[in-house]
Structures are given as C-alpha cells and as structure tokens.
MARBAGU-147975 format. One record per residue: y, z, x of N, C-alpha, C, O in turn. Coordinates in steps of 0.05 Angstrom, whole numbers, plus 5000, padded with zeros to 4 digits. Layout:
YZXYZXYZXYZX;...
END
This chain:
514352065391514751775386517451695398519451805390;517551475420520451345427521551225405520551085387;523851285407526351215387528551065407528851135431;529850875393531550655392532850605381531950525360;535750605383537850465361536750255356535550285335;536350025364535749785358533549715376532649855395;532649495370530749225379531849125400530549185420;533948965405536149005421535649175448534649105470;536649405439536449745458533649725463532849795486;532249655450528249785467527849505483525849505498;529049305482528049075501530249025524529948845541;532349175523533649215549533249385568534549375589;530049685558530049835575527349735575526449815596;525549615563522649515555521949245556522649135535;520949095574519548985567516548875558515548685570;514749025534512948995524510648875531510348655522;509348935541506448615551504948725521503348575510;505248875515503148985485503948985464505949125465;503648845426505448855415507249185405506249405404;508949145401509849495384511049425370512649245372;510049615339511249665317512449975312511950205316;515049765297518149925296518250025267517849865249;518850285262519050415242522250475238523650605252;523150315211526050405207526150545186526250455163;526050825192525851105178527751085159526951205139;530350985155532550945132531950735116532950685094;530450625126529450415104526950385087526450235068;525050625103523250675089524150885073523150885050;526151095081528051235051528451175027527651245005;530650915043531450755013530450674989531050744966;528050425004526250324991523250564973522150534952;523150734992521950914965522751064948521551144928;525451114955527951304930528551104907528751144883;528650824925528750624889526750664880526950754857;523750614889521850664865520951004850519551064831;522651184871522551424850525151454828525651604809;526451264839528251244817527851114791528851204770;526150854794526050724773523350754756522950744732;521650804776518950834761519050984746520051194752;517950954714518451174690516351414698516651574678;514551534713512951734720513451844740515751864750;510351984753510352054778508951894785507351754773;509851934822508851704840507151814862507751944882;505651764857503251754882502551524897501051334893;504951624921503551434943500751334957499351474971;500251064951496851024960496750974991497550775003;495251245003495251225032493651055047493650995071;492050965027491350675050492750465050491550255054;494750455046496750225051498550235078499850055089;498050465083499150515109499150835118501150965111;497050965133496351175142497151375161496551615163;499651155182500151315200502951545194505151555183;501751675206503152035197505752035200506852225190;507451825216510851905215511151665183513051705168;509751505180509751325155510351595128512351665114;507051695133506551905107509352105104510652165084;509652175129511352355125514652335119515952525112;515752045124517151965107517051865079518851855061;514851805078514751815046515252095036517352145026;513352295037514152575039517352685030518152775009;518852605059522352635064522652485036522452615016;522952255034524052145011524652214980526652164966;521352384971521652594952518252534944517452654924;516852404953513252294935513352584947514352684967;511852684925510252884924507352884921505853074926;506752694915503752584910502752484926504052434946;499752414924499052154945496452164940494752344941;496551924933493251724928491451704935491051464938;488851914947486951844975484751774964483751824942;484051664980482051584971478851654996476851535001;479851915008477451875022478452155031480552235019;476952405059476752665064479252615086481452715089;477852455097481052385128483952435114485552605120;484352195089487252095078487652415070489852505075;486152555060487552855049488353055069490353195066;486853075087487053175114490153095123492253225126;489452885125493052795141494752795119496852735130;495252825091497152975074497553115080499853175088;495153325082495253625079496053725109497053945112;495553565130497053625155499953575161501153725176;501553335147504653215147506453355117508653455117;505253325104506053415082506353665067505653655044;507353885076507254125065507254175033508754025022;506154325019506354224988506054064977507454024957;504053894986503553544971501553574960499953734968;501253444942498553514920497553194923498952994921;494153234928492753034937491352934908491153124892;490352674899489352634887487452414893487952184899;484552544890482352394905481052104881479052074866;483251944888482451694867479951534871480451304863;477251564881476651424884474451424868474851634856;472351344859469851374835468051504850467451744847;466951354870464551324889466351474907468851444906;465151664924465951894938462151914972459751854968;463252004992461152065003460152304994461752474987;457652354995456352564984458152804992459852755008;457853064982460053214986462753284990463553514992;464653014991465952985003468453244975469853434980;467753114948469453294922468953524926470953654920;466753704937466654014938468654084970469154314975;469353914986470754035009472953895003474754005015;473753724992476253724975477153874954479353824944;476154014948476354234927477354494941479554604938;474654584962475154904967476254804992477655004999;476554625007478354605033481554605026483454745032;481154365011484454245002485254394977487454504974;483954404965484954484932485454284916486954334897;484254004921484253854910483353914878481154004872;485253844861484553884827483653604819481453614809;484853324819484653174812482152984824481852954848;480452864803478352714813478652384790480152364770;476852154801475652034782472951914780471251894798;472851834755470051734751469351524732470551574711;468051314730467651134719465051034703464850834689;462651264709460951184700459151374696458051404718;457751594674456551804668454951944696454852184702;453751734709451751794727454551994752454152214762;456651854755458851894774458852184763458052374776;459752184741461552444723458852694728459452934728;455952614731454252784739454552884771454453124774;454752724791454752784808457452924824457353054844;459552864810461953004816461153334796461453554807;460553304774459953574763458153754778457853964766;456953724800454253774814456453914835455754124846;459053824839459453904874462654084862462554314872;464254064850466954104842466554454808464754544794;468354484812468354714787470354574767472754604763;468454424757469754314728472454594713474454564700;472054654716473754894698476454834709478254814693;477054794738479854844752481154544753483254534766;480254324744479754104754480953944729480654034707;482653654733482653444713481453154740481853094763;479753044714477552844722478952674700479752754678;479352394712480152134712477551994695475252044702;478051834676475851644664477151384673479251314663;475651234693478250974698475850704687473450634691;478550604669477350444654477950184667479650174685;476649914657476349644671479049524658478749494634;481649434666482649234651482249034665481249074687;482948774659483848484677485748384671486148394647;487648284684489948024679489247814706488447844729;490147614690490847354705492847324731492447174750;494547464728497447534753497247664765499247724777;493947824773493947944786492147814817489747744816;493447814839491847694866487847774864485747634864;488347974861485548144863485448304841486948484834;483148204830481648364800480348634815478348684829;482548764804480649124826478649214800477249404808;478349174783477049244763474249084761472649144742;473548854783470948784789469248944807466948894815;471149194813468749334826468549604813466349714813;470549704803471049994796471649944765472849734759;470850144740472650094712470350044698468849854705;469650254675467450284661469350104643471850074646;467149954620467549824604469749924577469850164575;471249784559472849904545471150174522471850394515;469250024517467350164495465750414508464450594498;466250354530464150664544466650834549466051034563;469550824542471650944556471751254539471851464551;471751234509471351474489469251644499469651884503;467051534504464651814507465051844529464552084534;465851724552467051894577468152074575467352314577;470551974570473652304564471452464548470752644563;470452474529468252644513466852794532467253034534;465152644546463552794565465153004593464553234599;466852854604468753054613470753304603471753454620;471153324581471353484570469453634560469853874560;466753524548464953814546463753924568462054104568;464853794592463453934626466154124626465854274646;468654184614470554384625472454384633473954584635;473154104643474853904657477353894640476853954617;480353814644481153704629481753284631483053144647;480453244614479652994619483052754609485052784595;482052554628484752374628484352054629482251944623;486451944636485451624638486151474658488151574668;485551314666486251194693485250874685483550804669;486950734698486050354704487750204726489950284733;486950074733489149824752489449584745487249524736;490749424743490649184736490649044762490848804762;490649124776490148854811490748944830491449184831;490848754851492148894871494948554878494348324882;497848664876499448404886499748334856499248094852;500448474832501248304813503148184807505348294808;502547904798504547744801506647794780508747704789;507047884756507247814724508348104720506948254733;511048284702510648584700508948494672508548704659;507948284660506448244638503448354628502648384605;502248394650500848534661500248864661498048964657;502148984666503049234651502749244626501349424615;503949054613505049074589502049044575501849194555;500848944577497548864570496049044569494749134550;496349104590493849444606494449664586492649754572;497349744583498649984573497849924539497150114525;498049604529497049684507493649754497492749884478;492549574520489049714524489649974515489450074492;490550094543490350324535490850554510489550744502;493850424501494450524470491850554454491050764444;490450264454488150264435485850404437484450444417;485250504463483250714473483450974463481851124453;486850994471487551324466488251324434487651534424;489051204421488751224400485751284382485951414362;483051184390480551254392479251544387477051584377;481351754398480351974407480952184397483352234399;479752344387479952554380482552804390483752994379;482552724408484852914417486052784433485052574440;489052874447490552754461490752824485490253054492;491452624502491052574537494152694541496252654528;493652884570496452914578497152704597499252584596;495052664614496652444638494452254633492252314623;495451954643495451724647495951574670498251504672;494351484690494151364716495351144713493751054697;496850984716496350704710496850554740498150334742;495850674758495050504778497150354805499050454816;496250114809498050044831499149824822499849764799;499049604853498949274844501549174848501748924846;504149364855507249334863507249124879505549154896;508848834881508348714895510848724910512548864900;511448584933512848524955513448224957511748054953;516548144963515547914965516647784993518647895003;515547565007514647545028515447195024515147075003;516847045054517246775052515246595044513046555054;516446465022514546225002512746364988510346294987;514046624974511446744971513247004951513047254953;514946864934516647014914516047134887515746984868;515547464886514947604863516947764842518847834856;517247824820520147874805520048124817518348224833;522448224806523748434831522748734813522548754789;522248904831520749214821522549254794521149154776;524149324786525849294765525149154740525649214717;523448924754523748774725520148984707519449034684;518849034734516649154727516649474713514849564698;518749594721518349904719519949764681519149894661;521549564677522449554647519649494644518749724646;517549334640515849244625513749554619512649584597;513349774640512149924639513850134613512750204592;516550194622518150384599517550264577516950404558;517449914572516349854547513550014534512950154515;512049904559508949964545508750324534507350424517;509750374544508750774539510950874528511451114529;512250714516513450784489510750854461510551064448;509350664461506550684444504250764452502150714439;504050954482501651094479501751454467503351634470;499251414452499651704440498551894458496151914461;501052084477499752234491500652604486502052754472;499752594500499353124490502353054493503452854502;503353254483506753364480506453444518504653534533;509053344521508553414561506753224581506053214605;506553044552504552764569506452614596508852624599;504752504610505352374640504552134645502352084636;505851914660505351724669504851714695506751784709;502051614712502251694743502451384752501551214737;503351324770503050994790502751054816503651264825;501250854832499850944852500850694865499250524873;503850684870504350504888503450494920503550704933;502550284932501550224965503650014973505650114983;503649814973504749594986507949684987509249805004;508349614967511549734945513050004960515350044952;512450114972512650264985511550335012511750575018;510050135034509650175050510849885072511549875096;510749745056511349475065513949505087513849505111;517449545061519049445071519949525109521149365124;519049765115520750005135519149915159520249995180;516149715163515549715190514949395198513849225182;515849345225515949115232513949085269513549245287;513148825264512048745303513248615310514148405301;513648745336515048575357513348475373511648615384;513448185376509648035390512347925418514847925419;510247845434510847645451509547455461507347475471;511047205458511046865463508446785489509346625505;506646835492503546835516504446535519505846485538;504046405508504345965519505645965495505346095475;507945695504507745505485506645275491507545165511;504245115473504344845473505244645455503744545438;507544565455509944405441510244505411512644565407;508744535387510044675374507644865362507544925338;505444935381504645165384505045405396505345365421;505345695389505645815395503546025408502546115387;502446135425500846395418502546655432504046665451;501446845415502947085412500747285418498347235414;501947565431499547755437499147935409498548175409;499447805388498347995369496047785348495947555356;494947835332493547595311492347775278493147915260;490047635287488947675256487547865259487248025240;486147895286484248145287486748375295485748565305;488948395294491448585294492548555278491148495259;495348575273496948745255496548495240497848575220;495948305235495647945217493648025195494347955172;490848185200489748155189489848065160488447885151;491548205144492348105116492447875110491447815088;493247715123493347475121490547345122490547115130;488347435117485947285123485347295092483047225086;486747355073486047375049487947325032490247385039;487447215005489647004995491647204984491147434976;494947034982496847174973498547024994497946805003;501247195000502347065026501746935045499346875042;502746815071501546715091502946745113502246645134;505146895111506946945133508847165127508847265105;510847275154512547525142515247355159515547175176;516947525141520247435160519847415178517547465184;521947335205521147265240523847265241525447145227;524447495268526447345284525847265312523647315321;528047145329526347125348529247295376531647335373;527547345395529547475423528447415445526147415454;531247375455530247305487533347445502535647445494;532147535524532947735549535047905532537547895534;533048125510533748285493535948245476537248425465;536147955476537847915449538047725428537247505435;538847745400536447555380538247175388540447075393;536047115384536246825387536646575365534946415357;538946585359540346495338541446205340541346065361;542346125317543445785322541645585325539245625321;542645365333541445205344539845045319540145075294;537344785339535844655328533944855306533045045317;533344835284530344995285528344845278528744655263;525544895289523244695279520744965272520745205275;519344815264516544895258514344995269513244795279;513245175273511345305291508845355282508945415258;506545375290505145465288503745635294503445555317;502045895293502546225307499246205316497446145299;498646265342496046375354495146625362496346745379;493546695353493647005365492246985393491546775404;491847255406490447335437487747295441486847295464;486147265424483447295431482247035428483246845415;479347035444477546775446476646735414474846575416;476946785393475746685367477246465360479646525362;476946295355478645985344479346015323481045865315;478346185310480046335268482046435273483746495256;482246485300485646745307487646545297489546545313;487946395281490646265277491946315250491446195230;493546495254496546505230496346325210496746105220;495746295179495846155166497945995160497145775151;500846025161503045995157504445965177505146165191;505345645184507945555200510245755195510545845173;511745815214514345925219516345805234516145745258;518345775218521945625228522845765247523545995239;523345715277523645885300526345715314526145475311;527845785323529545595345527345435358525345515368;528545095357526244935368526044955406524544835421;528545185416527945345441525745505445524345485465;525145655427523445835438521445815458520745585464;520346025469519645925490517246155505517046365492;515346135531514646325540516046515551517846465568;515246885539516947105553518447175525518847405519;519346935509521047085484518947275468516547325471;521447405444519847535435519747545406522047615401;518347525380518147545356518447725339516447875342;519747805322519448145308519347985279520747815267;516548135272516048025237516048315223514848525228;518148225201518448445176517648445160516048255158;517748595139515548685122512748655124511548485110;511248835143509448915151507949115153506149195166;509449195132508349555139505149625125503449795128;505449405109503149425075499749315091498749095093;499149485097495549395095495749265128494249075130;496849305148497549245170496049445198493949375209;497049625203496449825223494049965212492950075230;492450005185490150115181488349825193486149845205;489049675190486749485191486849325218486049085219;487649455238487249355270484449375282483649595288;482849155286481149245310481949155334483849015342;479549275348479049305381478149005388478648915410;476948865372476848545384477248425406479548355414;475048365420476248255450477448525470476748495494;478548695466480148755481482248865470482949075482;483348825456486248795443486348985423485048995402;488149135432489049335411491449495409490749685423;493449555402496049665415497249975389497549985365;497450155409498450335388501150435391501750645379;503150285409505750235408507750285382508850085373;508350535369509550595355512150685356512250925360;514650565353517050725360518450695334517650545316;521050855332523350955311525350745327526050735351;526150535298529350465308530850655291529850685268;532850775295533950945287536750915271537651035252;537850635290540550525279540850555251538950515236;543750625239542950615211544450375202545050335179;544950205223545649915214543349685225543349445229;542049845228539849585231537149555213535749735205;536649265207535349185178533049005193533148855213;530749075173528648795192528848575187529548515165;528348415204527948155184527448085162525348205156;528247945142528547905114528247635113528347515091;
END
C-alpha cells in the first residue's frame, strides 16, 4: 500500500483521475483505544462496517481482540490479519454449512440463534459441547435510525425456552439483542439492558455473557449525536442490574464507532456548472450510504495544485456523481470556496463506516486506490 505524509505530499507527486481513499492509521488507533477504554466490556469489532484488511488489522494493533462476522469470508480475513483473534459468527441465518467450517476450519466457538427451527439447524452442523450459542432477542427503541430487530430477535416470551433449549443441546447458552443501527439516544441502552434484566431474571440459572450489540453512532455535518461517553455511562448504568454467573461479561459489537473516523476520499472536480458540482466518485461508490436515511453528507475540504484551498467567499454546492443514472446526486449541499473549480480536488472525512464494502462496478466505475497518510499531524476533515 503507498504511503504519504500528507494529502498535500500524494497530490504533488499524484495526480488522481480515480478517486483514492486515505487511511490515517493514528487515528484509527486513537479512536478505537477510546472505545476500548470506555466501553464497560469486550469489544467486538463488526467487520462489515469496513472489511478491508489494513482497516481490520488496525483495529487488531489497537488492542480488539474480537470481531463480529457475520459471514465465512469476514472470518477468513480475521483469521488471515489477525493472529489470535477470536471470531464470533453473529449472525442467526447462516448459509447452509457455513457453522461446521467455522467450527473445524476456524475454531469458531461462538454462534447465534433466534428461533428453535435456527437452534435445530445449527445443532445439525457444530458440536454443541465446545460451543456458546447466543439466544438474540427482539428489543425496539425510537432513537434508533434502523429497527435491526425487524428482521432478526425472537420475541421476549420465546427468549426463556430458548436459553432452555440451548442448554439441554450442550451448549453454553447466552443472550444477545441490538437496539438499531445509528442510535440516536444512550436511552436506548438503558431500556434494552433493562429488557434484558427482566429476561435474565426469568431463568433458572445464570448467564455468563451478554451481547448487547451495536448502533455507536458518529456524528457527521447537520447531523449531531451525543458523544460515545455519554453512551458507554448509560450502559455502566444498565448492568449494574443484570443478574449474571460470577465472571459474567458484557460484549458490544461496535461498526461505525469504530470504523468511521480513520478513512477519507479524495474525489475530483469532472465540471462545474455554476453551483453544481460533479465529482468522479457518487452513490454507486464510496456515497452509497447516503441513499438511506440518517446523514446526508461528510466533512469536505477542498485542494487545488496540491494545496488545501482556504479563505475566501464560500457558497453552496451541490455534489454529482460519474455515472449516466440521474439518482447519482449527493443528497446534501456542501459549503466549498465559491472558487472551486474544474481539476480541484475534494477529500471527505469520516468515511470509513459502511463505505468501501458497498462500492459497485456501475457504469464503469470503480476505484481501489488505497493509500496510508502517515503524518502524525495530520487529521481529516472534521
């Protein structure tokens, strides 16, 4: 992978016709050492938030030991970047076979399941005996962008004879839920965790670990969420009152929250028509996120003849992507020097979250332009 002090430094020896995204390895440090600092558990990073292997493997460096997969590939590339990382295959619905070659390939221990028929067919492929199996139950909140519990999360009342049933297959049985994906509220936590109290309280015997999922939000211009801090207090609140085994655990399965801050695109300026822009990247590229509600834009700076383009007038823009579809347009105006111009160039930050997994080939267009800025004084746009 080319490395760069700066943005700066790669467009005075580069000039780009393709977009490339910049990985600032000290900042993807940082930002995941605060959430292993503050989060009251262990943290399993969720690898579909961002897949690519110098990503994973700074998370890795930083200290996650975990990681969230949800599919045979995502454990593969742990188990290829990650030396000693313990995979946990979160997902209910699995491709046929996929838990028995996660098992005797990887050594995968951890599974879940949501619904008796599931808990049969994972017992069919895996050796219950070596194994803890997840019961992931349905919560909802209001603050949350996306109800992930409309697709996945057995009902509260089916949650007891689950753990039951996984435990008389051999397993040691556990609990799992999400409350969203992008929650807005740490109130939300605080809700779920007492669900849960009331579940595990239910049961006959006591749970050692506890999933409680993802939903870390990021926040992003016009588009402000309370700060990780205020969430990891609402969580230390909640599991003060769950009753769990002596040696009990809290797991979180941060994605965004940890993938977001460290990677940024650098696009370039194709036309302007007066206060349109188009750019060679869009929605069917690294934008896609944006085709679904929540944010509508990321920080921007802008550069021209490799250096950032500051001062001045600023006005209002509007963002086009490269391809013939007429939907390719950026939901969200961006404040640019009212210079800008064709040939400049754009670098949008906080990008790292749900970005580079979700590129297609569309038209033509596709760029796998990955480089290291390295500087340890340089920060992305904010």
């Amino acid at each position: 992978m080319n490395s760069f002090q700066s943005v700066r430094d790669l467009l005075h020896v580069w000039q780009p016709e393709m977009p490339v995204y910049c990985v600032y390895p000290h900042v993807y440090i940082d930002s995941t050492q605060h959430f292993l600092r503050g989060f009251p558990g262990r943290v399993l990073y969720a690898v579909k938030a961002n897949d690519d292997p110098a990503v994973v493997r700074m998370m890795h460096q930083a200290g996650v030991t975990d990681f969230d997969c949800a599919s045979l590939p995502e454990i593969a590339l742990v188990n290829e970047n990650c030396p000693g990382a313990t995979c946990f295959f979160m997902v209910p619905v699995r491709l046929r076979g996929a838990a028995r070659i996660a098992q005797e390939k990887y050594g995968v221990r951890h599974f879940v399941v949501d619904h008796p028929k599931g808990l049969e067919l994972l017992a069919g492929e895996i050796d219950m005996q070596r194994s803890v199996v997840f019961a992931r139950m349905a919560v909802h909140h209001n603050s949350a962008i996306y109800d992930l519990s409309s697709k996945f999360g057995a009902p509260l009342k089916e949650i007891p004879g689950l753990i039951k049933e996984i435990a008389d297959l051999g397993a040691e049985p556990a609990l799992a839920f999400n409350v969203g994906s992008s929650v807005r509220s740490p109130d939300a936590y605080r809700h779920a965790l007492g669900v849960a109290a009331d579940v595990l309280t239910e049961l006959p015997f006591r749970l050692r670990l506890v999933d409680i999922g993802g939903g870390y939000p990021r926040s992003y211009p016009g588009y402000v969420m309370p700060p990780l801090d205020d969430y990891f207090a609402a969580i230390r609140e909640g599991i003060r009152d769950l009753p769990l085994a002596e040696g009990g655990e809290i797991l979180g399965e941060p994605g965004r929250a940890l993938a977001a801050p460290g990677l940024t695109a650098l696009t370039e300026v194709l036309l302007r028509k007066d206060d349109r822009l188009y750019i060679n990247d869009g929605l069917y590229g690294i934008f896609w996120e944006l085709r679904f509600e929540g944010h509508n834009r990321y920080p921007v700076r802008a550069y021209r003849n490799g250096q950032p383009l500051n001062g001045g007038e600023q006005r209002s823009f509007r963002l086009f992507g490269p391809t013939c579809d007429s939907t390719d347009i950026l939901p969200g105006a961006v404040d640019l020097p009212a210079e800008i111009d064709t040939g400049d160039y754009l670098e949008f930050g906080n990008i790292g979250a749900y970005s580079l997994g979700g590129r297609t080939r569309f038209n033509g267009h596709f760029s796998d332009n990955i480089v290291h800025i390295d500087g340890k004084d340089e920060l992305p746009p904010v």
